[in-house]
TORZASE-895041 format. One line per field, with one value per residue (C-alpha): residue number from 1; residue in one letter; x, y, z. Coordinates in nm, 4 decimals. Example, Ala and Ser with C-alpha at 12.3 -4.5 7.8 and 13.67 -1.06 7.14 Angstrom:
! TORZASE-895041
vexvex = (1 | 2)
lummar = (a | s)
u = (1.2300 | 1.3670)
v = (-0.4500 | -0.1060)
w = (0.7800 | 0.7140)
//
This chain:
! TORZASE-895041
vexvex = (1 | 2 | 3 | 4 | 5 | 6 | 7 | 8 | 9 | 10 | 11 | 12 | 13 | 14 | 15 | 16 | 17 | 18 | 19 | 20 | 21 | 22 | 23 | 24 | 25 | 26 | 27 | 28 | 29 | 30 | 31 | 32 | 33 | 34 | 35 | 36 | 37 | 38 | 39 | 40 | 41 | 42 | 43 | 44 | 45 | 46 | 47 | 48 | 49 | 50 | 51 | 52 | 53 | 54 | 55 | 56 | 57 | 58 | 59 | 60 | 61 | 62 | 63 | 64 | 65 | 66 | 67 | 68 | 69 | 70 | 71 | 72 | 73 | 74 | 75 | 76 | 77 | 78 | 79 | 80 | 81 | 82 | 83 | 84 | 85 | 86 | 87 | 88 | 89 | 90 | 91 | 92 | 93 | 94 | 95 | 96 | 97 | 98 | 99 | 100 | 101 | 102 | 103 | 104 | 105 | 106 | 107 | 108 | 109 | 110 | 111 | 112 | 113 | 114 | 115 | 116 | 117 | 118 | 119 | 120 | 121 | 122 | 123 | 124 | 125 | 126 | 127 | 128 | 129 | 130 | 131 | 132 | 133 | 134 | 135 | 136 | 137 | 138 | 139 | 140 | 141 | 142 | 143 | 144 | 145 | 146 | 147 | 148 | 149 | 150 | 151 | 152 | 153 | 154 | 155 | 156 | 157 | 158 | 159 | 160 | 161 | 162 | 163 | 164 | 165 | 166 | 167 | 168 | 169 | 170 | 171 | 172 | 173 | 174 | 175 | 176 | 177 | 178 | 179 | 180 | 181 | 182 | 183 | 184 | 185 | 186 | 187 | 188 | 189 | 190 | 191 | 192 | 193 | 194 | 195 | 196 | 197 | 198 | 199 | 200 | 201 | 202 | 203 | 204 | 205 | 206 | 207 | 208 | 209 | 210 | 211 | 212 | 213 | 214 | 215 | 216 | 217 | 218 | 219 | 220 | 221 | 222 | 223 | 224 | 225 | 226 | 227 | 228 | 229 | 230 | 231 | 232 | 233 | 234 | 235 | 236 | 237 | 238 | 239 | 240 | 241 | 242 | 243 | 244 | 245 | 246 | 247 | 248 | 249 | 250 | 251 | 252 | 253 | 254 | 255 | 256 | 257 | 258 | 259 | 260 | 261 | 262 | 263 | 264 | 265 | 266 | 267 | 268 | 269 | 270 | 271 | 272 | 273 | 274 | 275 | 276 | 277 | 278 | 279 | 280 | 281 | 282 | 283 | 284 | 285 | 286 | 287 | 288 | 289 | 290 | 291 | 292 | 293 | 294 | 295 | 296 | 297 | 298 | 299 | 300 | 301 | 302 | 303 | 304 | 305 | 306 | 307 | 308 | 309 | 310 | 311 | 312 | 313 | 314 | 315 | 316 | 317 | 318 | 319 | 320 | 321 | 322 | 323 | 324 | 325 | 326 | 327 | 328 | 329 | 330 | 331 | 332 | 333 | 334 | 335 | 336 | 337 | 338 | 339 | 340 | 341 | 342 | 343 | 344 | 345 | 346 | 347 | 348 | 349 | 350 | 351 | 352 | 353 | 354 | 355 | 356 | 357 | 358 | 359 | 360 | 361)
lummar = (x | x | x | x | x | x | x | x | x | x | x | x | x | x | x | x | x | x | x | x | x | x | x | x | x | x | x | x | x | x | x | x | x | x | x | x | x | x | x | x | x | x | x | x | x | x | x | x | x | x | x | x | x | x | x | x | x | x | x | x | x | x | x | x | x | x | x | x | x | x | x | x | x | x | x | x | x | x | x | x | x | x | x | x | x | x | x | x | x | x | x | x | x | x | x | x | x | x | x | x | x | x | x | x | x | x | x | x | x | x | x | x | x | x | x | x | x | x | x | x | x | x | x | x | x | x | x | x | x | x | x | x | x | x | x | x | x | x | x | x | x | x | x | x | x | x | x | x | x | x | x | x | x | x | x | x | x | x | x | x | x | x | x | x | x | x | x | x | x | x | x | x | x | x | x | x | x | x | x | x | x | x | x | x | x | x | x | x | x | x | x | x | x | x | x | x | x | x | x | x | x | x | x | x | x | x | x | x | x | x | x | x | x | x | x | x | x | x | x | x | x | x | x | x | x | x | x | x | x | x | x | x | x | x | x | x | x | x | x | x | x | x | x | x | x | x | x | x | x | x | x | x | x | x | x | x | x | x | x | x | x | x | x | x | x | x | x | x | x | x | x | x | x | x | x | x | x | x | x | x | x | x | x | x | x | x | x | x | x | x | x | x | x | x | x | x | x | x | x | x | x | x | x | x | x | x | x | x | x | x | x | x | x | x | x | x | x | x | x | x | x | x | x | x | x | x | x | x | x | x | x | x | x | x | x | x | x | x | x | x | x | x | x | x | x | x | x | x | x | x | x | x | x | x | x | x | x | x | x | x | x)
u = (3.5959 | 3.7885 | 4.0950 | 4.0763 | 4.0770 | 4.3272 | 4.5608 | 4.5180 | 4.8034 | 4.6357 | 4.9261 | 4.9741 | 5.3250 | 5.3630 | 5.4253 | 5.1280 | 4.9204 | 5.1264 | 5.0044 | 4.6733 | 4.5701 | 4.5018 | 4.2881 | 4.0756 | 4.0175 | 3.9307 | 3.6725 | 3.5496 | 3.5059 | 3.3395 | 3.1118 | 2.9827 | 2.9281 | 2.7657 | 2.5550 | 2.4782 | 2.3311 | 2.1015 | 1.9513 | 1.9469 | 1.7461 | 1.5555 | 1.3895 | 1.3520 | 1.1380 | 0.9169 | 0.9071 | 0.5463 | 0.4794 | 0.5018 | 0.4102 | 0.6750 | 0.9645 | 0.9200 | 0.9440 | 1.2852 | 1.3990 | 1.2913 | 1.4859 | 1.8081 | 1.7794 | 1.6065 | 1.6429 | 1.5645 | 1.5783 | 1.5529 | 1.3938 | 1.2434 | 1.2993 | 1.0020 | 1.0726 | 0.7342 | 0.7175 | 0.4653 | 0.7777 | 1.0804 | 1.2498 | 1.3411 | 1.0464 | 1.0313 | 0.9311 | 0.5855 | 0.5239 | 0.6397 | 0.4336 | 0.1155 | 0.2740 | 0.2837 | -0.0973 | -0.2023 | -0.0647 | -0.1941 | -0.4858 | -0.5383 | -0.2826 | -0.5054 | -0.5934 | -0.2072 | -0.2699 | -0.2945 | -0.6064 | -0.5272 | -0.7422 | -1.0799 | -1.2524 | -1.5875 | -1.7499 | -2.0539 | -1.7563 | -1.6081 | -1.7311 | -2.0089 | -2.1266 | -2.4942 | -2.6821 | -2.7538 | -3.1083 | -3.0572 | -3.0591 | -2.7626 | -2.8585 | -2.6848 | -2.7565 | -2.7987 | -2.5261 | -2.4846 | -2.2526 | -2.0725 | -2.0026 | -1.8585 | -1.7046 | -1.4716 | -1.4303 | -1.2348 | -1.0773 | -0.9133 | -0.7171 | -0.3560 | -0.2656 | 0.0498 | -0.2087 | -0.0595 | -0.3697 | -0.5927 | -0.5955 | -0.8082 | -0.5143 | -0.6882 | -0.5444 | -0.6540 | -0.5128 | -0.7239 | -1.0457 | -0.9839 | -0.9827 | -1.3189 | -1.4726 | -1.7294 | -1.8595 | -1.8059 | -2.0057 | -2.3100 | -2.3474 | -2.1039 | -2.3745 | -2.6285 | -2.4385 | -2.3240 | -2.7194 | -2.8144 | -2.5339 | -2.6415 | -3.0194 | -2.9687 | -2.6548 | -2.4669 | -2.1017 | -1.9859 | -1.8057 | -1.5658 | -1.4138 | -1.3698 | -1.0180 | -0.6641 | -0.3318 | -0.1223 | 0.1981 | 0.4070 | 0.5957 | 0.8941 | 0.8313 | 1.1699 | 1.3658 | 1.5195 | 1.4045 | 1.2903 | 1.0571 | 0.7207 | 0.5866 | 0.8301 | 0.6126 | 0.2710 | -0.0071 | -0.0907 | -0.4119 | -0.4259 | -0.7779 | -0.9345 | -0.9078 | -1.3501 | -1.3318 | -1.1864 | -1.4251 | -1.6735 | -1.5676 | -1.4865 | -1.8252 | -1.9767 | -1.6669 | -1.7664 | -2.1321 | -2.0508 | -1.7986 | -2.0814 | -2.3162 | -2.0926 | -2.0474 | -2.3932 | -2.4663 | -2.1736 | -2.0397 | -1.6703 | -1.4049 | -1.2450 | -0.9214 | -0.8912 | -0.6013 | -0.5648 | -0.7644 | -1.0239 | -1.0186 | -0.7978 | -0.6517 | -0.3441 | -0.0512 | 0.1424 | -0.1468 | -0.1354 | 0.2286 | 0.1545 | -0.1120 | 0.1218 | 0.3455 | 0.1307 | 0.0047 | 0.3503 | 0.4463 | 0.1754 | 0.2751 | 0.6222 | 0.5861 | 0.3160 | 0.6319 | 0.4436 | 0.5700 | 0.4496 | 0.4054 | 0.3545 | 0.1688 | 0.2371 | 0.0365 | 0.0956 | -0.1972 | -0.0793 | -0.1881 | -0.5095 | -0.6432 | -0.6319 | -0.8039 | -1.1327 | -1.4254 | -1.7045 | -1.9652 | -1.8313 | -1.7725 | -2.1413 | -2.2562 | -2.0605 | -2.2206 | -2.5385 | -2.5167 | -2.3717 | -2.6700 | -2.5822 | -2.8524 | -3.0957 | -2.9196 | -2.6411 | -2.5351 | -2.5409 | -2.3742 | -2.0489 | -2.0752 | -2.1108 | -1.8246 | -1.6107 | -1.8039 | -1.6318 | -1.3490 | -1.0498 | -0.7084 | -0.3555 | -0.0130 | 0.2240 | 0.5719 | 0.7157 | 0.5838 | 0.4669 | 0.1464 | -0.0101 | -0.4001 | -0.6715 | -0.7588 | -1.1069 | -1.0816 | -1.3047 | -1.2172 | -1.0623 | -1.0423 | -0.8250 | -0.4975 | -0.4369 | -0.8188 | -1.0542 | -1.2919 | -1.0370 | -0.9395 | -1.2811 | -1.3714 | -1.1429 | -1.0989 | -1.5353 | -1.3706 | -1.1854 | -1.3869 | -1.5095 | -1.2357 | -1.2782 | -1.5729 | -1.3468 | -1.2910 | -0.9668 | -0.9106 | -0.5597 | -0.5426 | -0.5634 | -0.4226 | -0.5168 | -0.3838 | -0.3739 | -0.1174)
v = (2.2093 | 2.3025 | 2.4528 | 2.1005 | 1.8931 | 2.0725 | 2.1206 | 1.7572 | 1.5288 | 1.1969 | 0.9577 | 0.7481 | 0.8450 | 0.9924 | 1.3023 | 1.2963 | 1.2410 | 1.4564 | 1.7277 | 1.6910 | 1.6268 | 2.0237 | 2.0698 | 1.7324 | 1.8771 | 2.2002 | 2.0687 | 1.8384 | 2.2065 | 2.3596 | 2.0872 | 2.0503 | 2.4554 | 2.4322 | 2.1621 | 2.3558 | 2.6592 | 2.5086 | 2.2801 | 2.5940 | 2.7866 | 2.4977 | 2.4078 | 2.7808 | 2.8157 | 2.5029 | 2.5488 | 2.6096 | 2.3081 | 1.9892 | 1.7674 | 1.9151 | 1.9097 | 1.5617 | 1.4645 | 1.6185 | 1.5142 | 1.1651 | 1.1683 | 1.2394 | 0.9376 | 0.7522 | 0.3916 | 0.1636 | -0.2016 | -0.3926 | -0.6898 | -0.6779 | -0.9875 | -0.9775 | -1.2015 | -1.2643 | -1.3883 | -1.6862 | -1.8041 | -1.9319 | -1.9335 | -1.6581 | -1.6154 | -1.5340 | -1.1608 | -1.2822 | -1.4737 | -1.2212 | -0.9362 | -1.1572 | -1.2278 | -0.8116 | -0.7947 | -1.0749 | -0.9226 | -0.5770 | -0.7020 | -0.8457 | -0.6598 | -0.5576 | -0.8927 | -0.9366 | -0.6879 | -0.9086 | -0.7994 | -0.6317 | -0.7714 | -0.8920 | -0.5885 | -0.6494 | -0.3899 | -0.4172 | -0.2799 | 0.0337 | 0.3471 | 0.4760 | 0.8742 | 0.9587 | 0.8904 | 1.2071 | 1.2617 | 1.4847 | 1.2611 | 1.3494 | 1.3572 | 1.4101 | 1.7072 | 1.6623 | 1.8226 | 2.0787 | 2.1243 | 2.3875 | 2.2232 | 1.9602 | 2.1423 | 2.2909 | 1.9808 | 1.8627 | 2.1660 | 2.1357 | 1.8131 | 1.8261 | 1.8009 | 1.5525 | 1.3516 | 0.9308 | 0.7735 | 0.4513 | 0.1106 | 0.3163 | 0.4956 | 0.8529 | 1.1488 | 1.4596 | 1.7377 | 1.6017 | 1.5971 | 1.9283 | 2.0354 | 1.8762 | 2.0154 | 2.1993 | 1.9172 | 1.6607 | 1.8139 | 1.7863 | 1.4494 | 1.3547 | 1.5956 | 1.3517 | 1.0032 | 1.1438 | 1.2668 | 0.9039 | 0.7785 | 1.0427 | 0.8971 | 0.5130 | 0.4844 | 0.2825 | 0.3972 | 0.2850 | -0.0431 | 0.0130 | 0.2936 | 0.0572 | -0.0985 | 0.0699 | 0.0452 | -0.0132 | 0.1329 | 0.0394 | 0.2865 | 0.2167 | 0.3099 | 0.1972 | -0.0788 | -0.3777 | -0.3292 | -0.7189 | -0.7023 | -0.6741 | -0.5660 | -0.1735 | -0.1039 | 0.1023 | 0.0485 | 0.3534 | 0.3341 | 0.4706 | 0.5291 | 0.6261 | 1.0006 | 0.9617 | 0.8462 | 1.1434 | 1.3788 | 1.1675 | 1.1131 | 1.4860 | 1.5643 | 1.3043 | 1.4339 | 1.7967 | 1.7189 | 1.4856 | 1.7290 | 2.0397 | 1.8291 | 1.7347 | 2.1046 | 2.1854 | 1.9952 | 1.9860 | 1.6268 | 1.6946 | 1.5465 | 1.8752 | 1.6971 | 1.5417 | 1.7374 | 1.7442 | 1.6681 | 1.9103 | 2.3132 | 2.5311 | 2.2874 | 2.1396 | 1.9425 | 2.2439 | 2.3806 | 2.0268 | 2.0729 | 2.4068 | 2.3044 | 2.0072 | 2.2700 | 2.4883 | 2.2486 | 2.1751 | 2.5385 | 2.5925 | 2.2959 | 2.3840 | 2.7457 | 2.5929 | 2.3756 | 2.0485 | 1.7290 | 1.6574 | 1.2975 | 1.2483 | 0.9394 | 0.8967 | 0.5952 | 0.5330 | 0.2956 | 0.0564 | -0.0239 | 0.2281 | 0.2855 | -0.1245 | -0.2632 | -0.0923 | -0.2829 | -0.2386 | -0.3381 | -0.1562 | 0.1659 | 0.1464 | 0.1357 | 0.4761 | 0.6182 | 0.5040 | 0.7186 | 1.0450 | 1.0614 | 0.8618 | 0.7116 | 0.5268 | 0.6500 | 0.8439 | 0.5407 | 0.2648 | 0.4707 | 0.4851 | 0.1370 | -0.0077 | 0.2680 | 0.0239 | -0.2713 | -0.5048 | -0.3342 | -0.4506 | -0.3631 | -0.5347 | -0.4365 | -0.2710 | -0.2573 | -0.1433 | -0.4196 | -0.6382 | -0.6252 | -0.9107 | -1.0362 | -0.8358 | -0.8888 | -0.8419 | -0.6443 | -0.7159 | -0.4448 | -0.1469 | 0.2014 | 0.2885 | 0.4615 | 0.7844 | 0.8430 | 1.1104 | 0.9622 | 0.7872 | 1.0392 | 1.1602 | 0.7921 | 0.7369 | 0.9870 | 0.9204 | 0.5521 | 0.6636 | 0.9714 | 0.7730 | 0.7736 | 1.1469 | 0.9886 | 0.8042 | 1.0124 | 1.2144 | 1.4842 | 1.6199 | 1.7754 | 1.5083 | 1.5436 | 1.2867 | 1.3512 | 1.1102 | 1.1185)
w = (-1.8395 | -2.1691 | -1.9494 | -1.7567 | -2.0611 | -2.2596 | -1.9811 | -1.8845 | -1.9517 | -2.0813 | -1.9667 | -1.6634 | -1.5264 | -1.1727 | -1.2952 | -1.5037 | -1.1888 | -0.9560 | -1.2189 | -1.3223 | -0.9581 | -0.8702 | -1.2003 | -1.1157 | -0.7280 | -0.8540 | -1.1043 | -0.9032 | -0.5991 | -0.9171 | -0.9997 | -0.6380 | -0.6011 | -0.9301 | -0.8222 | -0.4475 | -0.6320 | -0.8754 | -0.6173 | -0.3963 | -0.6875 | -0.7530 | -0.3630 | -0.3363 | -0.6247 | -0.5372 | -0.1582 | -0.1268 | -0.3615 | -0.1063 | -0.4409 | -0.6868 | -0.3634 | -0.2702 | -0.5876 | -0.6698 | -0.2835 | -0.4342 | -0.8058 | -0.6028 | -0.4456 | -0.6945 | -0.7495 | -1.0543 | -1.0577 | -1.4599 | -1.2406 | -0.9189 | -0.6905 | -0.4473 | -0.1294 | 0.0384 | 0.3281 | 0.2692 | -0.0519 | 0.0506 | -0.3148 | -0.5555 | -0.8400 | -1.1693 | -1.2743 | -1.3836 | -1.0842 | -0.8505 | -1.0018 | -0.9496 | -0.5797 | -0.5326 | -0.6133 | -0.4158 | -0.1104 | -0.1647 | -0.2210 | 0.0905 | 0.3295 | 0.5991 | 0.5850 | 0.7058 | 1.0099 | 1.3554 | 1.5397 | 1.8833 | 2.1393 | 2.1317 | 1.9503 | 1.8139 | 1.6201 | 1.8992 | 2.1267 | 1.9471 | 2.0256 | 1.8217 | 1.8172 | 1.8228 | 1.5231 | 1.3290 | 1.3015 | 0.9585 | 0.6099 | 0.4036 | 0.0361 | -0.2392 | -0.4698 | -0.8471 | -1.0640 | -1.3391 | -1.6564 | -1.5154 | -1.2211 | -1.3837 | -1.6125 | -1.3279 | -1.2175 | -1.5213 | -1.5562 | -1.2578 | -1.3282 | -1.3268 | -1.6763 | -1.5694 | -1.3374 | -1.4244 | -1.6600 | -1.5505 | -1.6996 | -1.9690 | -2.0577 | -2.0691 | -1.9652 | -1.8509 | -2.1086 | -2.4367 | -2.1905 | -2.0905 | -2.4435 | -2.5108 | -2.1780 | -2.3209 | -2.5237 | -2.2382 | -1.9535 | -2.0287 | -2.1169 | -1.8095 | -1.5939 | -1.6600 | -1.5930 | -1.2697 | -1.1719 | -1.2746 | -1.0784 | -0.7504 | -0.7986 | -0.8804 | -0.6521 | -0.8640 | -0.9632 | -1.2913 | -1.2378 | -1.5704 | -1.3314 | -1.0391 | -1.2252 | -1.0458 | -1.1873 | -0.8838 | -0.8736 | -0.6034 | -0.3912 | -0.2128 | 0.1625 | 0.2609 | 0.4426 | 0.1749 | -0.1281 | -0.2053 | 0.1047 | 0.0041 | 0.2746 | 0.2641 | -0.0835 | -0.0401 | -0.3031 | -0.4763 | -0.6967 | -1.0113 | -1.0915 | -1.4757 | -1.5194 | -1.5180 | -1.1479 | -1.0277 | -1.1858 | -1.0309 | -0.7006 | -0.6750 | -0.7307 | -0.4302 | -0.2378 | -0.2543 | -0.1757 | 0.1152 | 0.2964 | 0.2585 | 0.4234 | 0.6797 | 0.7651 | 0.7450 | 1.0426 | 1.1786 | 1.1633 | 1.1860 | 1.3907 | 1.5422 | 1.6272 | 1.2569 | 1.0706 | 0.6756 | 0.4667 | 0.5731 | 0.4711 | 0.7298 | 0.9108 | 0.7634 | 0.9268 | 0.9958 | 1.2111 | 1.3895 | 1.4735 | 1.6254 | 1.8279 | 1.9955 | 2.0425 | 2.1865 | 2.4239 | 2.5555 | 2.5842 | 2.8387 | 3.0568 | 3.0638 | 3.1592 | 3.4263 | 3.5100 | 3.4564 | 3.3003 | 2.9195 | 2.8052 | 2.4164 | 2.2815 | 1.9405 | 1.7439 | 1.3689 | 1.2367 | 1.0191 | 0.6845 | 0.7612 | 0.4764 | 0.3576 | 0.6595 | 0.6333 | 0.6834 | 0.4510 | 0.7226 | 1.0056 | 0.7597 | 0.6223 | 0.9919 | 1.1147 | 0.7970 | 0.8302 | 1.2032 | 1.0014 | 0.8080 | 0.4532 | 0.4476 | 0.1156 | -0.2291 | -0.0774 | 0.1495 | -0.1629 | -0.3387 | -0.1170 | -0.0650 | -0.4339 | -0.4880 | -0.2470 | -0.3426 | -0.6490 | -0.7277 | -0.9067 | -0.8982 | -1.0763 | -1.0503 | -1.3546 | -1.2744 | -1.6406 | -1.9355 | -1.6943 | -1.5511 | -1.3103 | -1.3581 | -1.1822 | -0.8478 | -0.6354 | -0.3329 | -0.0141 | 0.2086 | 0.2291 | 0.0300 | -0.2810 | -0.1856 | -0.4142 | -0.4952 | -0.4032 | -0.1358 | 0.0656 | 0.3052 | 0.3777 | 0.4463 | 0.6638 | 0.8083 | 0.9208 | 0.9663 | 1.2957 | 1.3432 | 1.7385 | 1.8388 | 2.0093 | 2.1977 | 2.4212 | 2.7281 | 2.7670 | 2.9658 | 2.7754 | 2.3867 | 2.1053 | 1.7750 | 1.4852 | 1.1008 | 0.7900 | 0.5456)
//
């Protein structure tokens, strides 16, 4: 870069350019070459981090707005940033609302599995347990609307657990979750498509550091109960220990290998459910539960969980007014997937005679 610049003939003849013109293609060569191997060093050193390489894939493309313009489809004009922010959280809020119903599907009509004749209930918990719990947080995990973060409660752990222990127990017994940790930041993510559609943005709540210590403690007692008696959905991928999306892959491929070398025709079906995780119903949720064995504390506890929560959008310094939510679970916490994932769980009752892969995301 020094060579360039002092070799570089700062006027504007054309012999000026005629000159300077090898030096600026062979910086420019360098830059790019320089810019190959670091990004070549850098994806190799995060490969096996899925988190940490999406989220560099992401800043390269990265793109920042001062003011979003947010063109719903129920407003014809432009709106202000204030108004627009509260327009963002009045759609999330009630997107699955927005989802046209297929048919005349009653919940009387889906599917249901045999009811499980076991009780699941929830074990009490200890200090250590929790303990690990908070220890585990990622230290650069985004905060809540309480604006706590996870690195000064990991330095207090030791004092913290034990009086956390015994909110969560009377939280396992009374099945009541705390309703000051039922408030999520939103933070819209750009799915994409235009970028003043509302509709190419997925909500992702941000939930109070507190929640997830909680809801990883119900988590890991509901999915060891599920095991015990073996309540699991063996075509469900992610989300559940050993079988990841990679082993889904394989096992389509698998299943196409054999019909080809059996010289037999494969036919894929691919569905993509949309806005999944925002159009669960409470009632028809509490019902598949109720037939997995939740059942008394365990089962009011999920539901006031998902009952009366609250969630408002922050895009920068502006932030919109809270909104209830009726249905649904929150996107980025720790009993979502597991919910759902029971949610659609019937669907592997309906009769099918070829290999059926499911996976959420």
């Amino acid at each position: 870069l020094f060579f360039y610049l002092h070799s570089r003939d700062f006027s504007n003849t054309k012999n000026s350019r005629r000159h300077r013109r090898p030096n600026e293609l062979k910086l420019n060569a360098d830059i790019r070459k320089a810019q190959k191997i670091y990004y070549e060093c850098l994806f190799a050193k995060i490969y096996n981090d899925p988190r940490k390489w999406w989220n560099e894939v992401n800043n390269l493309g990265q793109f920042t707005e001062s003011k979003m313009r947010i063109n719903v489809k129920t407003f014809s004009q432009d709106m202000s940033d204030d108004t627009a922010i509260t327009a963002m959280n009045e759609y999330f809020a009630h997107s699955g609302d927005y989802v046209p119903p297929s048919g005349h599907c009653t919940q009387e009509r889906i599917t249901r599995r045999t009811r499980e004749p076991n009780t699941i209930s929830l074990s009490l918990v200890t200090p250590s347990e929790v303990h690990s719990s908070i220890i585990r947080l990622r230290n650069n995990v985004a905060t809540g609307a309480d604006e706590l973060s996870a690195a000064p409660m990991k330095h207090v752990a030791d004092l913290i657990s034990e009086p956390l222990a015994h909110i969560i127990n009377c939280m396992l017994v009374s099945g009541i979750f705390p309703s000051e940790l039922k408030l999520a930041r939103v933070c819209p993510v750009h799915k994409g498509g235009a970028f003043n559609n509302i509709s190419n943005y997925r909500p992702i709540s941000v939930l109070p550091v507190l929640s997830k210590v909680f809801e990883s403690v119900i988590n890991c007692r509901l999915r060891n109960c599920l095991s015990k008696y073996q309540i699991t959905n063996t075509a469900q991928y992610d989300f559940q220990k050993g079988k990841s999306t990679k082993l889904a892959l394989l096992n389509v491929k698998e299943g196409i290998l054999n019909k080809f070398e059996k010289r037999l025709y494969t036919v894929g079906l691919f569905l993509d459910l949309r806005k999944a995780f925002d159009s669960i119903k409470h009632d028809i949720l509490e019902g598949k539960l109720f037939d997995y064995g939740l059942r008394g504390a365990a089962l009011k506890l999920i539901m006031n969980y998902l009952s009366d929560r609250k969630q408002y959008v922050k895009l920068g310094s502006l932030a919109s007014t809270a909104r209830e939510l009726k249905q649904g679970v929150p996107q980025g916490s720790i009993l979502a997937p597991l919910l759902f994932i029971l949610y659609i769980a019937v669907i592997c009752n309906i009769p099918y005679t070829e290999k059926l892969v499911m996976y959420a995301d």
